[in-house]
GUZA-53893 format. One line per 3 residues: their letters; for each residue x, y, z of C-alpha. Coordinates in steps of 0.05 Angstrom, whole numbers, padded with zeros to 5 digits. Example, Ala and Ser with C-alpha at 12.3 -4.5 7.8 and 13.67 -1.06 7.14 Angstrom:
2
AS) 00246/-00090/00156; 00273/-00021/00143
//
This chain:
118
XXX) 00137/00783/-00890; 00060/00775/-00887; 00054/00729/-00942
XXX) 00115/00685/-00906; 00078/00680/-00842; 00015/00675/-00883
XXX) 00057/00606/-00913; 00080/00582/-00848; 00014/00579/-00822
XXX) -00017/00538/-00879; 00048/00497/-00875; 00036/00478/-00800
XXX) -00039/00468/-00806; -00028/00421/-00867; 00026/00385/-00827
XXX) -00025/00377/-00759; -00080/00349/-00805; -00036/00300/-00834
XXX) -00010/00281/-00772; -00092/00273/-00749; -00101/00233/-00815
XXX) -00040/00185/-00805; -00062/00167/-00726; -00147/00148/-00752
XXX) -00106/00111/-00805; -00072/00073/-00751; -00124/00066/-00702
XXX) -00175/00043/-00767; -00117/-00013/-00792; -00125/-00038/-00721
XXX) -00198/-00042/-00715; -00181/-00080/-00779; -00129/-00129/-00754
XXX) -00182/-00145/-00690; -00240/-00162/-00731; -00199/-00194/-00786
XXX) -00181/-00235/-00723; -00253/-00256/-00697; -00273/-00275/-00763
XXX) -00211/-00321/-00767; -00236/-00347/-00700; -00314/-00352/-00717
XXX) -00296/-00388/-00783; -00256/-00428/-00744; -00307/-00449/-00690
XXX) -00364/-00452/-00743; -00316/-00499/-00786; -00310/-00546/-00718
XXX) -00386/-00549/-00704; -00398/-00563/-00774; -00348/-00629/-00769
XXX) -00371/-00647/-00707; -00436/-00645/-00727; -00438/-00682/-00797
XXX) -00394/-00731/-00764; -00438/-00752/-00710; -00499/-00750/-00750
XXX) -00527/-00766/-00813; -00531/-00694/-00841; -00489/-00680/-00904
XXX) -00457/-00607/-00949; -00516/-00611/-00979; -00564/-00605/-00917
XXX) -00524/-00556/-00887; -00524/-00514/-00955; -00597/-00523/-00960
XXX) -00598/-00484/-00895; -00558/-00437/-00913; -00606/-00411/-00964
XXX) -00670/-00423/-00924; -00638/-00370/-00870; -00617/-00332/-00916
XXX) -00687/-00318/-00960; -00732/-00310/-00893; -00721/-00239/-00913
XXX) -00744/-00245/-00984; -00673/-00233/-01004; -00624/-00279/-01024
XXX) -00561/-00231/-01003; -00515/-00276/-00967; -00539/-00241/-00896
XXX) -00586/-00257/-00837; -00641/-00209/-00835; -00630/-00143/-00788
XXX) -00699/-00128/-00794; -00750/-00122/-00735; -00803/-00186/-00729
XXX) -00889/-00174/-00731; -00913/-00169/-00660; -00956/-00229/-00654
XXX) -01015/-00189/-00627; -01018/-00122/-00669; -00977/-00155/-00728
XXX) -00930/-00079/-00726; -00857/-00092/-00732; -00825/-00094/-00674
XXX) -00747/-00079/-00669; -00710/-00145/-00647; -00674/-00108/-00588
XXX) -00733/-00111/-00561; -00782/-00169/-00504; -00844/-00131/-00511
XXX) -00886/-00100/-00576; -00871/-00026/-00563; -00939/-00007/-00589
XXX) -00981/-00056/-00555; -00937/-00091/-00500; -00944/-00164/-00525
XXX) -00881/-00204/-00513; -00835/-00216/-00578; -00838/-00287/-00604
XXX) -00752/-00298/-00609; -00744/-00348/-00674; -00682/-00369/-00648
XXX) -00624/-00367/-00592; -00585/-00314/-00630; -00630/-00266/-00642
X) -00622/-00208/-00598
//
């Protein structure tokens, strides 16, 4: 009778933590779907400025690979990703996080390379 109950028990915590694995599973899959769906869009968008852009100017694949790359090694690695790394404070030359306005070391404002950069 004590090894039955002793069963049971394993049987219905098995069956909870299933149940607890099946709903992250869900919520995970979609997380998935939703970014899946704002890269679709950002390709998208990035695809339309690109057109919009060679069309109305002079600029061909070729320049717009070439800048690719250069943005791509400003971190000394050719990885296929922006850098996430902080940026030298202009006045102590530490590395400051990009989060930040102001050197947190010596209060300098943060040089910002360009509009995205948070």
């Amino acid at each position: 009778m004590l090894w039955e109950m002793y069963q049971q028990r394993g049987i219905h915590a098995a069956k909870s933590s299933a149940s607890r694995a099946e709903s992250k599973a869900q919520n995970v899959g979609r997380t998935i779907q939703l970014l899946e769906g704002k890269v679709d869009a950002l390709a998208l968008t990035c695809q339309a400025m690109w057109e919009l852009l060679r069309d109305r100017s002079k600029l061909t694949e070729d320049d717009l690979i070439a800048k690719v790359n250069e943005i791509d090694l400003r971190d000394g690695r050719e990885d296929e990703k922006m850098s996430t790394g902080g940026v030298p404070c202009s006045n102590c030359g530490r590395i400051v996080s990009k989060r930040h306005e102001r050197c947190i070391y010596c209060g300098e404002d943060v040089d910002k390379e360009h509009a995205f950069q948070h």
